[in-house]
C-alpha positions as CSV (number, residue, x, y, z in Angstrom):
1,X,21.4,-0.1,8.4
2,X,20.6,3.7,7.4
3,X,22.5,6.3,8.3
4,X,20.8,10.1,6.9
5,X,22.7,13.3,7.9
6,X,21.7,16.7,7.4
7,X,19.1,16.4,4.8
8,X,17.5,19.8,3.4
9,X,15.0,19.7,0.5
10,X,13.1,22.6,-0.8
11,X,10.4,23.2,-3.4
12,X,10.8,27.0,-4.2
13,X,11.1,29.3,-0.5
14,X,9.5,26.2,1.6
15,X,11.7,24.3,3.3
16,X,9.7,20.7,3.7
17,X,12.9,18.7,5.2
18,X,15.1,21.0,7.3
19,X,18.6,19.2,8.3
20,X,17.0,16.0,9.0
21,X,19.8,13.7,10.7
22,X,18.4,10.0,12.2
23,X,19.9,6.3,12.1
24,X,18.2,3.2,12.2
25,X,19.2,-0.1,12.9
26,X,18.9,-3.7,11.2
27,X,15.8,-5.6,12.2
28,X,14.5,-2.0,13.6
29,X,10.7,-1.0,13.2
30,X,10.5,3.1,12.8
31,X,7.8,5.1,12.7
32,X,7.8,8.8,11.8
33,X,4.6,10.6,13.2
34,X,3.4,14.2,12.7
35,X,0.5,16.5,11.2
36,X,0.1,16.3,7.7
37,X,2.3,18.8,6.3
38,X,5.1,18.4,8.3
39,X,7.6,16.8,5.8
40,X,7.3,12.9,6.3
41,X,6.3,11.2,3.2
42,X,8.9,14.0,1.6
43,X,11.8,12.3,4.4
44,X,10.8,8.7,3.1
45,X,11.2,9.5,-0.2
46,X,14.3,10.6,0.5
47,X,15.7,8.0,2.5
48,X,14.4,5.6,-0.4
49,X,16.2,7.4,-3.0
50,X,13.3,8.1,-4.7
51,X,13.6,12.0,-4.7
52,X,16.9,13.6,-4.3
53,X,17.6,16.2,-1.6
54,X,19.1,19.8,-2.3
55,X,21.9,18.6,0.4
56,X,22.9,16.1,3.0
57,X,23.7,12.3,2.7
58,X,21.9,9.1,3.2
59,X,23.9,5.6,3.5
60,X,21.8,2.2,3.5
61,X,24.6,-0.4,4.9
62,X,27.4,1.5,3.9
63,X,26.3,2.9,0.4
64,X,26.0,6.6,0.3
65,X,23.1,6.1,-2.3
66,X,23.0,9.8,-3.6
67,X,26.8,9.8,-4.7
68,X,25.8,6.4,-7.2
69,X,25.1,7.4,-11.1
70,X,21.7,7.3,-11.8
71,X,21.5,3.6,-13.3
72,X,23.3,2.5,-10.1
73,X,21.1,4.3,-7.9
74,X,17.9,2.3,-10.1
75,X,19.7,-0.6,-9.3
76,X,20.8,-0.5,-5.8
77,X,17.0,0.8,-4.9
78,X,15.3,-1.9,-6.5
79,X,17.7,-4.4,-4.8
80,X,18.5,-3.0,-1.7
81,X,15.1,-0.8,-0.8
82,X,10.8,-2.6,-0.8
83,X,8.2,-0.1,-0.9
84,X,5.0,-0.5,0.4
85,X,2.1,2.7,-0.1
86,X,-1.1,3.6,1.2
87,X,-2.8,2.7,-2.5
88,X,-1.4,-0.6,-3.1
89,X,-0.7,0.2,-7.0
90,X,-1.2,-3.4,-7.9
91,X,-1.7,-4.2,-12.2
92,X,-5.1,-5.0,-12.2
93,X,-4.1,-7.1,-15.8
94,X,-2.1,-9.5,-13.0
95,X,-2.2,-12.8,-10.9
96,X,-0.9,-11.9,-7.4
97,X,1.9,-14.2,-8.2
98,X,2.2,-11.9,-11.5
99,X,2.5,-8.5,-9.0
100,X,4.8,-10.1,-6.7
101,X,7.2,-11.5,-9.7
102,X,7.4,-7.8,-11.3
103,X,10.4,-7.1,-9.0
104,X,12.0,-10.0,-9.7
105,X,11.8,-9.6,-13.4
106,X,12.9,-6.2,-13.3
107,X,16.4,-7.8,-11.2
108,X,16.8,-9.9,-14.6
109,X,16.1,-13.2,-12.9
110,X,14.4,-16.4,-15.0
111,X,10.4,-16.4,-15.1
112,X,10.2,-20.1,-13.3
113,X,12.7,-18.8,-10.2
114,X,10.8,-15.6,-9.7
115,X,7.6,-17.4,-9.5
116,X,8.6,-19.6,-7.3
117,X,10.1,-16.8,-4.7
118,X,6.5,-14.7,-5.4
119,X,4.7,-18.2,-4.4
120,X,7.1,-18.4,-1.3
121,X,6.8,-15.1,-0.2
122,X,3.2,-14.6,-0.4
123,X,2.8,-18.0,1.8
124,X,4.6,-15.7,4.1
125,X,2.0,-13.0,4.2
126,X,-1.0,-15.4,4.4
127,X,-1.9,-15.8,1.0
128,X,-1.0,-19.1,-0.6
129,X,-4.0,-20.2,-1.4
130,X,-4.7,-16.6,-3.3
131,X,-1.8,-16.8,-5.9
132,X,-4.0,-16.9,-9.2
133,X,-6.3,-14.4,-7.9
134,X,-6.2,-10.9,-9.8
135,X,-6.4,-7.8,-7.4
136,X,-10.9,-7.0,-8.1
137,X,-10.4,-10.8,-6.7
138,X,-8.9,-10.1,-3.4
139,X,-9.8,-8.3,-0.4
140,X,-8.6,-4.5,0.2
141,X,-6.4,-6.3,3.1
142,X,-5.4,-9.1,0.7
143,X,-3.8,-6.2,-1.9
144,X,-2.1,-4.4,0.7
145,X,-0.3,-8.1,1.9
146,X,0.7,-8.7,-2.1
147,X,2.2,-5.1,-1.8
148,X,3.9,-6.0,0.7
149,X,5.0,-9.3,-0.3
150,X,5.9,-7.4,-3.6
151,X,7.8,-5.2,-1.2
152,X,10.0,-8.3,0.5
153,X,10.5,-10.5,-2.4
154,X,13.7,-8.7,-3.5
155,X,14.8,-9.3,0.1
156,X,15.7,-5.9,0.5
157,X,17.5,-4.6,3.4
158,X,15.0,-2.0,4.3
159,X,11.5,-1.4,3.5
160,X,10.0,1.9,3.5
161,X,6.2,2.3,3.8
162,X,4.3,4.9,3.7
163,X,0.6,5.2,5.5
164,X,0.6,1.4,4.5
165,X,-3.3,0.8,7.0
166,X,-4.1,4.7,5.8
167,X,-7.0,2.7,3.0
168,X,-8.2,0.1,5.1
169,X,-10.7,-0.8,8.2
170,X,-9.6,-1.2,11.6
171,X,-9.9,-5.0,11.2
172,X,-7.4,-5.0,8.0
173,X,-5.3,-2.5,9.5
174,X,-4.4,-4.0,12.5
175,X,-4.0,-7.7,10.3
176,X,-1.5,-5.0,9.0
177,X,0.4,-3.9,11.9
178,X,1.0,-7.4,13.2
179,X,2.4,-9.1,10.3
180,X,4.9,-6.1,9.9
181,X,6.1,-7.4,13.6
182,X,5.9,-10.8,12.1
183,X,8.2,-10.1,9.3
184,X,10.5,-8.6,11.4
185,X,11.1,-11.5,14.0
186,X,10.9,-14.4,10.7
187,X,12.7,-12.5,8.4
188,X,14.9,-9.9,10.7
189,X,13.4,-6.8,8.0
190,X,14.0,-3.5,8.8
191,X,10.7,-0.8,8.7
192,X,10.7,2.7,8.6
193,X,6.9,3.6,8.2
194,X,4.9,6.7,8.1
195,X,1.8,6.5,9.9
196,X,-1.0,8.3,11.3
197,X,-2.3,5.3,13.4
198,X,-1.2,5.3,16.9
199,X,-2.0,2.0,17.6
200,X,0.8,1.0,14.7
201,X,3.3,3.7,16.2
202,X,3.2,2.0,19.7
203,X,3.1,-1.6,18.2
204,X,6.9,0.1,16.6
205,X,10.6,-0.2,18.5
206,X,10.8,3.4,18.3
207,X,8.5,7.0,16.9
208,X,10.4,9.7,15.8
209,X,7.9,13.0,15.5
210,X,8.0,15.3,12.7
211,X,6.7,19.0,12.8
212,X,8.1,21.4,10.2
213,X,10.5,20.0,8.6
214,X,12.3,18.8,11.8
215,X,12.8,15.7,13.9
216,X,11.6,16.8,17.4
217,X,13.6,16.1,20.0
């Protein structure tokens, strides 16, 4: 599903991601752990295309995404790639349903289709009966589940998320953590997810550790 090599990225002298090389495969829950500091959230944002490395190569099934011009690269990320944060970054102006649609609108497709895949998908996540409900309606849990359906609706092959439980209780986080392993087993997603909660690294099929710049070993 994603296949990085050899990824280097550098602000000025520091060296945050120091020939980072890892696959991950379809339906595979990853979770990179490490001290703050140590170059995660820079690695996601490279493996989702949203920054761009100073070398190295990353390939989500079969699409070397750094070699694509830049209105391809929009393109294949918005299609291809769901994002989930630790703030939810949810239009406060919107339904849920309204959130969830945004990607959907963006990909060109008809109003009346796209709210009808938000309604699906956030029946998915537990909140069907909370599609009219604007985010200062809905729970901090209940935002981070229309990210995350907001993530998903696109049907993207991979979703990165990064500290996804980091803003909510223990209750809401581990609500989280299990319907990221319920995604994966209905819908066969792929995860890669920084995190500093152990109980969410062990609930993952594999943790990778960072610690300057470097996968440990």
């Amino acid at each position: 599903m994603l296949v990085a090599e050899n990824l280097v990225k550098k602000y000025g002298t520091l060296t945050v991601v120091n020939g980072v090389s890892l696959s991950i495969g379809k339906g595979e829950i990853v979770s990179v752990v490490g001290q703050s500091g140590a170059g995660k959230s820079t690695l996601l944002h490279l493996l989702g295309a949203l920054d761009k490395p100073d070398s190295g190569s990353v390939l989500i099934d079969g699409t070397d995404i750094f070699k694509l011009p830049a209105k391809k690269q929009a393109a294949f990320r918005n299609k291809h790639i769901g994002f989930v944060f630790q703030f939810h970054h949810l239009l406060p102006e919107f339904s849920a349903i309204e959130n969830v649609s945004v990607p959907l609108w963006i990909a060109g497709q008809g109003r009346k289709e796209a709210m009808d895949n938000a309604a699906a998908m956030l029946d998915i996540v537990g909140l069907g009966n909370k599609l009219d409900n604007k985010p200062s309606e809905l729970s901090g849990g209940e935002q981070q589940r229309v990210a995350i359906a907001r993530a998903l609706v696109n049907k993207p092959s991979i979703i990165m998320a990064d500290e996804p439980t980091g803003n909510l209780d223990s209750a809401n986080a581990q609500s989280v953590h299990q319907l990221f392993i319920d995604l994966r087993n209905k819908l066969g997603q792929t995860f890669v997810m920084i995190t500093h909660n152990e109980e969410l690294a062990g609930m993952t099929d594999r943790t990778l550790t960072m610690k300057d710049g470097k996968i440990q070993a």
